[in-house]
C-alpha positions as CSV (number, residue, x, y, z in Angstrom):
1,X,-54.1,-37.0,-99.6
2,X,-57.0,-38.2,-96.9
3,X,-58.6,-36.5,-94.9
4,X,-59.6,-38.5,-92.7
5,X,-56.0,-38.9,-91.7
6,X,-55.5,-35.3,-91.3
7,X,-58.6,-35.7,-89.2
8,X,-57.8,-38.3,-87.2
9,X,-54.6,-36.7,-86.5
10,X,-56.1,-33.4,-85.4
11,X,-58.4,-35.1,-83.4
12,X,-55.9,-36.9,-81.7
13,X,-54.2,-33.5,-81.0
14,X,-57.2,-31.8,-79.7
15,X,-57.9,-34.9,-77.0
16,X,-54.0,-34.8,-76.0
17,X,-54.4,-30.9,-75.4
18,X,-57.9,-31.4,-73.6
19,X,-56.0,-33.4,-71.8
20,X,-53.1,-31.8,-70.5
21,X,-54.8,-28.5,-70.0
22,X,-57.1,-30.5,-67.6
23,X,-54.2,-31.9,-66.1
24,X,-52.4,-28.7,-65.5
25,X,-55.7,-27.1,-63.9
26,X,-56.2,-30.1,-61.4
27,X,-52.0,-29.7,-60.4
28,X,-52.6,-25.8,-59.7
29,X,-55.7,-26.1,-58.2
30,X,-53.8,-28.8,-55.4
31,X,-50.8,-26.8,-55.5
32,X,-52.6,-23.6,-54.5
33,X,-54.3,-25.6,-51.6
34,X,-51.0,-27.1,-50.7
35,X,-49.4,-23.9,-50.4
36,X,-52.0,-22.6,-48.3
37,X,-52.3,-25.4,-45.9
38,X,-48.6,-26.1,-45.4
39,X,-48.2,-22.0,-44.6
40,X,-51.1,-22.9,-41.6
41,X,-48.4,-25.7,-40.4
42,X,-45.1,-23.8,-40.6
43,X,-47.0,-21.3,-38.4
44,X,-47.7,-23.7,-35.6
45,X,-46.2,-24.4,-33.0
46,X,-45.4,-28.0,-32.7
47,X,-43.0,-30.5,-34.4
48,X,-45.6,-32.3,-36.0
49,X,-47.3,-30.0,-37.4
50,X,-43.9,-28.1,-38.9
51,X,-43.1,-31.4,-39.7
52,X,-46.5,-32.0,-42.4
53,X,-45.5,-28.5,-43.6
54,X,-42.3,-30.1,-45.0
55,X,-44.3,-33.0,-46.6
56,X,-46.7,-30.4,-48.0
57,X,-43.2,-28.9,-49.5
58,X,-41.9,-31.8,-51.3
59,X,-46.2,-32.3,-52.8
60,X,-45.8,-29.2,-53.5
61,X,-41.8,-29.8,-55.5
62,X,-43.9,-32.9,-56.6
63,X,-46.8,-31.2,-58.5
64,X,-44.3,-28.3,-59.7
65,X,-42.7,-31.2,-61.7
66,X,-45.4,-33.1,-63.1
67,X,-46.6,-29.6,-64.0
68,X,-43.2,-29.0,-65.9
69,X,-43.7,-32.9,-68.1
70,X,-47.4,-32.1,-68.6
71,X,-46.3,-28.7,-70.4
72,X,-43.2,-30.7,-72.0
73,X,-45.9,-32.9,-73.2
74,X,-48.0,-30.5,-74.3
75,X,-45.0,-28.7,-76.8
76,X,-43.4,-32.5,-78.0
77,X,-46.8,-32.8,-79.8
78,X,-47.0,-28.9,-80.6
79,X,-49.4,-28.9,-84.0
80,X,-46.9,-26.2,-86.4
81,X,-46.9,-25.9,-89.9
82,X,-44.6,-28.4,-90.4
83,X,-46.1,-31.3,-89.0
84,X,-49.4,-30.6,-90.3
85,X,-49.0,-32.9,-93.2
86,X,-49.6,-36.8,-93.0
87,X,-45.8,-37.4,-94.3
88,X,-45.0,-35.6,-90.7
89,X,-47.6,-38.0,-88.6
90,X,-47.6,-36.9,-84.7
């Protein structure tokens, strides 16, 4: 068996789990702004301003989403016993 396979593929695991985590952080970090800012708009009193609190919704539907594939992604690649050995690959 090689190591360096086993490795190579753990290392390739870690990055895509670096990655994803970062991703998630960055998508609740906006989503928490966007919730707060569209909340200042739907309290106004003017059409416009109700009307960027809807387009802050559907950011908001937006990043709940890509929140939802970045986790999908995330457990596709999940490392288990299973797929631990180079036979498996990820």
């Amino acid at each position: 068996m090689n190591t360096n396979n086993r490795t190579d593929r753990w290392g390739n695991w870690i990055g895509r789990a670096r990655v994803c985590f970062r991703v998630a952080g960055a998508i609740d970090s906006t989503a928490t702004t966007l919730v707060a800012s569209a909340k200042e708009f739907e309290a106004a009193n003017d059409d416009a301003a109700r009307e960027a609190a809807n387009a802050l919704r559907v950011a908001e539907a937006a990043l709940i989403r890509a929140r939802e594939a970045v986790h999908a992604a995330l457990q596709a690649k999940q490392m288990t016993p299973a797929n631990r050995e180079v036979s498996y690959g990820l």
